[in-house]
C-alpha positions as CSV (number, residue, x, y, z in Angstrom):
1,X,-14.4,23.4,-21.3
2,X,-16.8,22.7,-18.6
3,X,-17.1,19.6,-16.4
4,X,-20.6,20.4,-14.7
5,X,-22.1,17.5,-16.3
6,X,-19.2,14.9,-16.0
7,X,-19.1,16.4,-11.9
8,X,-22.9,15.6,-11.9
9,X,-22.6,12.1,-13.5
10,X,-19.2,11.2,-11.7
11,X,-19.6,12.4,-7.9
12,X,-21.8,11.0,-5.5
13,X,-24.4,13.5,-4.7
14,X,-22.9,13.4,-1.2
15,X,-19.9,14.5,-2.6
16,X,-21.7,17.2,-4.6
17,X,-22.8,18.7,-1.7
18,X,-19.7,19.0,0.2
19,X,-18.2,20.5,-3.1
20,X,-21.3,23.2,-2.6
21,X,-20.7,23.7,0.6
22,X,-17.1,24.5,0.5
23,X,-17.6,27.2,-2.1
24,X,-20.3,28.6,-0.5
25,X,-18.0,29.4,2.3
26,X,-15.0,29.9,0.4
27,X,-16.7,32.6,-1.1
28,X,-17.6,34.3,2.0
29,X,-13.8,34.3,3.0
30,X,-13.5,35.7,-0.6
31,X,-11.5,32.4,-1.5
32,X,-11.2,30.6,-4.7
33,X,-11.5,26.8,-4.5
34,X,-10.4,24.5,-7.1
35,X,-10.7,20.9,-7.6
36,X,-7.8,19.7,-8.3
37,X,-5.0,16.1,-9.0
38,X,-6.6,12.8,-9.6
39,X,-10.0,13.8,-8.7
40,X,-10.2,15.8,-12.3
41,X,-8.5,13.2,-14.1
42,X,-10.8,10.7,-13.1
43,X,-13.6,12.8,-14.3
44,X,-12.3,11.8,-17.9
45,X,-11.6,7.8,-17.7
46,X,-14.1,5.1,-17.3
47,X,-15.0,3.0,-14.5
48,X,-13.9,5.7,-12.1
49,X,-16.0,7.3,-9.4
50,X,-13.8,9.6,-7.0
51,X,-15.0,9.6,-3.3
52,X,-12.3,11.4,-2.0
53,X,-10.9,15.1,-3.1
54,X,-8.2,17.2,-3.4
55,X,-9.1,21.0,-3.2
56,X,-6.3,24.0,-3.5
57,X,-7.2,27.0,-2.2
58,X,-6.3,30.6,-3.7
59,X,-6.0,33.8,-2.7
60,X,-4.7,32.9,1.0
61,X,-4.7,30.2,3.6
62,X,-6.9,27.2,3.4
63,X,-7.1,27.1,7.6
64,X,-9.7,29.6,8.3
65,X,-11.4,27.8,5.1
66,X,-11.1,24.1,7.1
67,X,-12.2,25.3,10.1
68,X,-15.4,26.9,9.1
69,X,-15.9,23.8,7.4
70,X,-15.3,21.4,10.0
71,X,-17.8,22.4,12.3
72,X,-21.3,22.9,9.2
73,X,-20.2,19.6,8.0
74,X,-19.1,17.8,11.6
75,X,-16.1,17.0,10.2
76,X,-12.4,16.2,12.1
77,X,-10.1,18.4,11.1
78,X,-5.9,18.0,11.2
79,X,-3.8,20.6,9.8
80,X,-0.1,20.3,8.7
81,X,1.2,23.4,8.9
82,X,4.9,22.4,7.1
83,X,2.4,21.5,3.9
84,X,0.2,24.2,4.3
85,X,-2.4,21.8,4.3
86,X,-5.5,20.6,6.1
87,X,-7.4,17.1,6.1
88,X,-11.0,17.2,6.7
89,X,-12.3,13.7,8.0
90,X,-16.1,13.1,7.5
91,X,-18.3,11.1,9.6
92,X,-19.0,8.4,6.6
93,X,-15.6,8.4,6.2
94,X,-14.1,9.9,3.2
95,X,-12.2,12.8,3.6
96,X,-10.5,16.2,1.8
97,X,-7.9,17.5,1.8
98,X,-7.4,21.3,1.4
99,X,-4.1,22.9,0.1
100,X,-3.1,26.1,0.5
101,X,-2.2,27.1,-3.3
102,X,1.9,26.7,-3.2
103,X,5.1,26.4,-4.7
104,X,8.1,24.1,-4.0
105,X,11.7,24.3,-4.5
106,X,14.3,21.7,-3.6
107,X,17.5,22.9,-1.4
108,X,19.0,19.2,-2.8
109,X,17.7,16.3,-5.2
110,X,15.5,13.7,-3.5
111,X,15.0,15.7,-0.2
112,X,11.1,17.0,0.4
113,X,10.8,20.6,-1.1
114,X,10.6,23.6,0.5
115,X,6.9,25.3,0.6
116,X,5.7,28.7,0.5
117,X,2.1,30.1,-0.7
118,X,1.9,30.8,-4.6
119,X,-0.8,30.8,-7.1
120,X,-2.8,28.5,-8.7
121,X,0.0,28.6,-11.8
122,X,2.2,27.2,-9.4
123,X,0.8,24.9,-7.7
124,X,0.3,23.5,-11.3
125,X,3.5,23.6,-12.0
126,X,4.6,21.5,-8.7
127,X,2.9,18.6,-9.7
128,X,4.1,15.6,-10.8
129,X,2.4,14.8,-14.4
130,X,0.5,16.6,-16.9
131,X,-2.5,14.2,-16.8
132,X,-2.5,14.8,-12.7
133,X,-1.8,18.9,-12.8
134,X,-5.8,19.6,-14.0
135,X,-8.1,21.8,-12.3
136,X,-11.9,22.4,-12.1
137,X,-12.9,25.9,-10.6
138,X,-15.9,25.4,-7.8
139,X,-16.1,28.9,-7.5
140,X,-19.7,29.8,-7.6
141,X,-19.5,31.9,-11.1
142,X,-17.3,29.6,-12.9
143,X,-18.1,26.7,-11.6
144,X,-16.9,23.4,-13.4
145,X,-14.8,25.7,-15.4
146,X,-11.5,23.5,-16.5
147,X,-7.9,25.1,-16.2
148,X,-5.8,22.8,-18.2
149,X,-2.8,24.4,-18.8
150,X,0.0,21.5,-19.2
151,X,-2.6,20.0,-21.8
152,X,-4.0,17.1,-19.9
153,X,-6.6,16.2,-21.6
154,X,-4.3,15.9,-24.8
155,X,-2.0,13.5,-22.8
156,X,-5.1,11.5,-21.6
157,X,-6.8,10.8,-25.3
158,X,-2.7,9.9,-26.3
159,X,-2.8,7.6,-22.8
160,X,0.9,9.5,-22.3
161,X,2.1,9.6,-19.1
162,X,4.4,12.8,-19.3
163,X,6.2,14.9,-17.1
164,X,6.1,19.2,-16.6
165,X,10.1,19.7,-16.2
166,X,13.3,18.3,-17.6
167,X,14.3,18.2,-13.9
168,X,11.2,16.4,-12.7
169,X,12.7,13.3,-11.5
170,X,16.0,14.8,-10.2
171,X,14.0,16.9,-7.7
172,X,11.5,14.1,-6.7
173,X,12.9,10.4,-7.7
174,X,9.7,9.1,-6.1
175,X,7.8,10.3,-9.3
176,X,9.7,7.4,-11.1
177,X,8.0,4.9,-8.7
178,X,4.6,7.1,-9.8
179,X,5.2,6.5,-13.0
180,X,5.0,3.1,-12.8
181,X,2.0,2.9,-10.7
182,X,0.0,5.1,-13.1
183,X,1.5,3.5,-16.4
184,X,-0.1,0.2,-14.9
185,X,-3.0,1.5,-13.7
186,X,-4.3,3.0,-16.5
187,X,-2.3,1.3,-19.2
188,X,-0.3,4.4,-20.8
189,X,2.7,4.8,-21.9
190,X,5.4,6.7,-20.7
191,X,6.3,10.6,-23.4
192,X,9.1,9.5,-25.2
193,X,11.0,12.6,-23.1
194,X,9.8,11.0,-20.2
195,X,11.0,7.8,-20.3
196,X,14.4,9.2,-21.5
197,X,14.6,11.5,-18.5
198,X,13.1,8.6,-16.2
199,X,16.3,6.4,-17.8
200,X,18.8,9.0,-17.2
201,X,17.6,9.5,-13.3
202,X,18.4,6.0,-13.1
203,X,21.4,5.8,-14.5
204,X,22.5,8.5,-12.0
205,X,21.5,6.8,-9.1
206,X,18.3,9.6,-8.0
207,X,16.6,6.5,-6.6
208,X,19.6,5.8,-3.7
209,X,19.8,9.7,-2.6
210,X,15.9,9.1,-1.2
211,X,14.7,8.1,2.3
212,X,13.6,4.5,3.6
213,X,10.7,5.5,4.6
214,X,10.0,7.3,0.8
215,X,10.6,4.4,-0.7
216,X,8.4,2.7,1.4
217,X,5.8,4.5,0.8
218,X,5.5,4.5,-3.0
219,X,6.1,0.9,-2.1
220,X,3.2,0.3,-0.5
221,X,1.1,2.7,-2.7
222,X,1.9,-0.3,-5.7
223,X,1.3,-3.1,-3.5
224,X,-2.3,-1.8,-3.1
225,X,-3.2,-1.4,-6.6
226,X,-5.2,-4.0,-8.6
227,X,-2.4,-4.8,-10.5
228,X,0.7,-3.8,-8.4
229,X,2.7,-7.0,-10.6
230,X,2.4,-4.7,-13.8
231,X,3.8,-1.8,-12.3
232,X,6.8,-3.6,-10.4
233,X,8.0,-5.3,-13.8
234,X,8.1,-1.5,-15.1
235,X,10.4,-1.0,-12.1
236,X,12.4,-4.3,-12.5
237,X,12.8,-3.3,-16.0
238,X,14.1,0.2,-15.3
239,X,16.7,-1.4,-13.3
240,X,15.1,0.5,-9.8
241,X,14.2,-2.6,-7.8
242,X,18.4,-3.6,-8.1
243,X,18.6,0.1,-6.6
244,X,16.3,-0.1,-3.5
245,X,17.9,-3.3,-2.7
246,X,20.2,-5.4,-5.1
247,X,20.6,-8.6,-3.0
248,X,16.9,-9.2,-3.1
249,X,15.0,-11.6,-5.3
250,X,12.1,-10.1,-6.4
251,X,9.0,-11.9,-7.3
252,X,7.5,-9.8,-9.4
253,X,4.5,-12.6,-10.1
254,X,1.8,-10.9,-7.8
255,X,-1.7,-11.6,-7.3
256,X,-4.0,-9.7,-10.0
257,X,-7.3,-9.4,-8.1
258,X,-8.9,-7.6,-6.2
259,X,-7.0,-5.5,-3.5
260,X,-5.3,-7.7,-1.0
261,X,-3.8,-7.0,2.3
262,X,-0.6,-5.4,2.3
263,X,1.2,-8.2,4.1
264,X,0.0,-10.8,1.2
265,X,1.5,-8.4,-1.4
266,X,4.4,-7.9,0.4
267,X,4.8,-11.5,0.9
268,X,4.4,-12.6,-3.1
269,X,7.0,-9.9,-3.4
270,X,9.4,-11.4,-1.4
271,X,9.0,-15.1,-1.2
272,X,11.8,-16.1,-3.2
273,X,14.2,-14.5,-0.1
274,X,14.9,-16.9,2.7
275,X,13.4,-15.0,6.0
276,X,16.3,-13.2,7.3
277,X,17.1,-11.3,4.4
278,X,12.9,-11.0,4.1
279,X,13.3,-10.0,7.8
280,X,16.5,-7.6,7.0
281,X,14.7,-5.8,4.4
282,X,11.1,-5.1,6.4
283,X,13.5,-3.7,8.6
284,X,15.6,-1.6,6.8
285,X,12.3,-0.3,5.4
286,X,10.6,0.2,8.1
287,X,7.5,-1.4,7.6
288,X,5.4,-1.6,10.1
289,X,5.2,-4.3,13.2
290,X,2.3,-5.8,12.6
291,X,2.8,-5.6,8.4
292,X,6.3,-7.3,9.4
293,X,4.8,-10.5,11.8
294,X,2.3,-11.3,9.2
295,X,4.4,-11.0,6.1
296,X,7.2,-13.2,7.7
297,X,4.7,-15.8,8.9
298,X,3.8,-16.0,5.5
299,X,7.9,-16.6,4.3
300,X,8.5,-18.8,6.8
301,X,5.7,-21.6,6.2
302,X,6.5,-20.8,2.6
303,X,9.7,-21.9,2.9
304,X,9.2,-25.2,5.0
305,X,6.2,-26.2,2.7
306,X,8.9,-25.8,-0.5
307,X,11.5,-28.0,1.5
308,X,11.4,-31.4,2.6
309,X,10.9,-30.4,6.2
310,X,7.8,-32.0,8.0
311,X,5.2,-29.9,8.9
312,X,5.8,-30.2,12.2
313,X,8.9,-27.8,12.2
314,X,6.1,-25.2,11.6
315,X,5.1,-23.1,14.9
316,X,1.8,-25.0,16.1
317,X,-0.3,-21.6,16.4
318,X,-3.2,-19.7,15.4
319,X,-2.3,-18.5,12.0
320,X,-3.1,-14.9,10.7
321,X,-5.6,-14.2,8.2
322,X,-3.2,-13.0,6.1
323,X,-1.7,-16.4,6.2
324,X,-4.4,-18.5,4.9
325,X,-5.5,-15.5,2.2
326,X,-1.9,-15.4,1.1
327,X,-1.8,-19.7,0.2
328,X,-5.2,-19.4,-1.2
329,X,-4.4,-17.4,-3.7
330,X,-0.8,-18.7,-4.3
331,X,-2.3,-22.2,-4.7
332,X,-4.9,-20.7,-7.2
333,X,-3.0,-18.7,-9.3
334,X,0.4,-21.9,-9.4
335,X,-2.3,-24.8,-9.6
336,X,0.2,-26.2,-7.6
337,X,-1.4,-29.7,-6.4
338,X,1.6,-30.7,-4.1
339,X,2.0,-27.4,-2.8
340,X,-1.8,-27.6,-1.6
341,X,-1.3,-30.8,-0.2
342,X,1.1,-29.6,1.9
343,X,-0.9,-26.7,2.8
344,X,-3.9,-28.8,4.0
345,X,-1.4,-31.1,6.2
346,X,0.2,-27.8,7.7
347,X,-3.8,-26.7,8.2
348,X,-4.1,-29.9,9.7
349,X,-0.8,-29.5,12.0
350,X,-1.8,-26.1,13.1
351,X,-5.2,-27.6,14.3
352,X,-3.8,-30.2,16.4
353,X,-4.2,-29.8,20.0
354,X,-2.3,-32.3,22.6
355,X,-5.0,-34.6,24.2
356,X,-3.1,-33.7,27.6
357,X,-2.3,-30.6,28.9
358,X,0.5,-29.3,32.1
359,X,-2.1,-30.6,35.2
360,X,-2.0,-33.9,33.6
361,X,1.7,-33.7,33.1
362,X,2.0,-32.7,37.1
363,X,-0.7,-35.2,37.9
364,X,2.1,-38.0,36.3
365,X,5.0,-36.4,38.3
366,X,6.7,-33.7,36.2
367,X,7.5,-30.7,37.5
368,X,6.6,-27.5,35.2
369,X,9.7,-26.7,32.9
370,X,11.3,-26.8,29.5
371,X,10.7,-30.4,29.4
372,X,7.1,-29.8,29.4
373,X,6.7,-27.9,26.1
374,X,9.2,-31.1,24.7
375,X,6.6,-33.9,25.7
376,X,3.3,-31.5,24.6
377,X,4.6,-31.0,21.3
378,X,5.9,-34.7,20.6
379,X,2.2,-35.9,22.0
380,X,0.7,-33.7,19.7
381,X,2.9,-35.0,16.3
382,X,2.0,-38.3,17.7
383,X,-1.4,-37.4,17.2
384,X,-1.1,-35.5,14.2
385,X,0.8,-38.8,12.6
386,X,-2.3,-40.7,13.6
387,X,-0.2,-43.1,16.3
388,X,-2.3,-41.1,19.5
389,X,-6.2,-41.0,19.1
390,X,-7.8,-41.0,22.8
391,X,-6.4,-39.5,26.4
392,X,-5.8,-43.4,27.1
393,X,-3.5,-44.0,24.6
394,X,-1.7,-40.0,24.9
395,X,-0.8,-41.5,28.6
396,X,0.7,-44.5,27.4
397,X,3.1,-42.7,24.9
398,X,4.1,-40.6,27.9
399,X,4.5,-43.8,30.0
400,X,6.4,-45.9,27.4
401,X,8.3,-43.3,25.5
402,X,8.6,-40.1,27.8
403,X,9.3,-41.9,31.2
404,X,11.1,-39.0,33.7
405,X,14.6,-39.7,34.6
């Protein structure tokens, strides 16, 4: 089979031409490019148009490749040696990566494999699923040629999600998380020896043997999908959530919209957990600082709106976007009248600003201190509580209810 046409009607031209350009100069190195992963797959399923690529290079190493590349095409270029792989960054911003053809081996189940230089059969055969282990030839006289030889196409007119090795999940237990992200994605099911295997990985605890920061990852690759709720049931349902952390309550009742922050995702996910074990667990994970602040924020404020605390226990600050794009969509997708009530009064909490400030405080005779932060923020729930509505009337409360020792 060849994918000229579906190339053509798929790739923007931009794209196109980069393709060209890379086998142009492949072929000068006497190189053989392939496209390669999700790039091909995507070629066959509707509604998709790929803007990034995978390449895999054969017939030696894809660095001298990258860096004639970099500099026709003005392109950044970063190579990871370990992977035998370099990234080409363009100046519109997309990218491509491009792989040294390879093989893997793992010294121990769940660690990253080992890589050495091998041949386009086994770079294949490293891959995670059959409907992701296609590739399209951009050599110059086979171009759009498809190698398909773990029949993906088959599994992707079945919608299978299926695996290329009995010992597929031992070696990488991250592919279970995969598996849930494409299942959901695309709405296939898992090979009936798939899910078996998948069940049995489980059951054996593959998912505990991996890193933090693996986790994370595949994590945070769900949380960014459309859907990430359908593929996080899979997970809840395949007992793995109880493995990455069994004292959690997950919320698997996301928001299905359009792609959202991380730190609103992350949020949904946890806001049934009080925030220091929502705290304990961005921790332990690693997430990062600013991904932490903003999906705490979120918990916190959460939980006092869901309490009978008064808004005024909230932190009177500026609020992150992430914030007010996290209860705009909770309120929408509950219909939750009460809880938007509540919102709107925190909104108006976080907007009130004390009608007196420190220099009017040391004007009256208080000396800078503690005690200052204690009147400021019981002037301003006056105010917020509607009992302070001019400077004249902010002095008085001071005066009558604040009076220094």
């Amino acid at each position: 089979m060849n994918l000229s046409s579906l190339l053509n009607k798929k790739l923007a031209p931009a794209l196109i031409q980069k393709l060209e350009t890379v086998s142009n100069a492949a072929k000068k190195l006497k190189l053989k490019p392939y496209l390669v992963g999700g790039v091909v797959r995507d070629l066959f399923l509707p509604d998709t148009r790929p803007t990034d690529c995978d390449v895999t290079i054969v017939g030696g190493s894809c660095l001298p490749l990258a860096q004639r590349l970099a500099k026709s095409l003005k392109a950044d270029l970063t190579f990871y040696p370990q992977f035998l792989t370099a990234t080409l960054q363009f100046p519109d911003g997309t990218h491509c990566d491009l792989i040294t053809a390879r093989q893997e081996s793992y010294a121990a189940p769940a660690t990253l494999p080992i890589v050495k230089k091998g041949s386009l059969e086994t770079d294949i055969a490293r891959r995670d699923f059959s409907v992701n282990a296609m590739a399209c030839s951009l050599s110059q006289e086979n171009w759009g040629e498809l190698i398909d030889r773990v029949h993906g196409t088959d599994d992707l007119r079945l919608q299978l999600v299926r695996i290329l090795h009995s010992r597929s999940f031992v070696d990488d237990p991250t592919r279970i998380f995969r598996a849930a992200r494409f299942s959901a994605r695309f709405q296939f099911d898992l090979e009936k020896e798939t899910i078996k295997l998948l069940r049995e990985s489980v059951q054996n605890n593959e998912v505990r043997k991996l890193s933090t920061d693996r986790i994370r990852t595949e994590l945070e690759k769900i949380l960014k999908e459309k859907s990430p709720g359908k593929a996080l049931a899979l997970l809840s349902q395949w007992n793995v959530l109880r493995q990455v952390d069994p004292d959690l309550r997950w919320n698997l009742n996301l928001f299905e919209t359009d792609v959202l922050p991380l730190a609103v995702q992350l949020a949904a996910l946890l806001i049934n957990n009080d925030p220091f074990d929502t705290e304990t667990f961005l921790i332990r994970m690693n997430f990062p600082n600013e991904v932490k602040e903003r999906a705490l924020e979120i918990n916190r404020i959460h939980q006092t709106l869901v309490s009978n605390k008064p808004v005024t226990k909230i932190d009177r600050k500026t609020l992150f976007p992430e914030t007010n794009l996290f209860f705009e969509n909770w309120i929408r997708t509950k219909k939750d009248k009460l809880l938007q009530k509540k919102w709107h009064s925190c909104q108006k909490w976080i907007r009130t600003q004390p009608l007196l400030n420190g220099n009017d405080l040391k004007k009256m005779g208080f000396s800078p201190g503690p005690l200052f932060r204690k009147i400021l923020q019981a002037l301003a729930i006056a105010q917020f509580q509607g009992k302070v509505k001019n400077r004249a009337s902010a002095l008085r409360t001071i005066v009558d209810n604040l009076r220094r020792d």
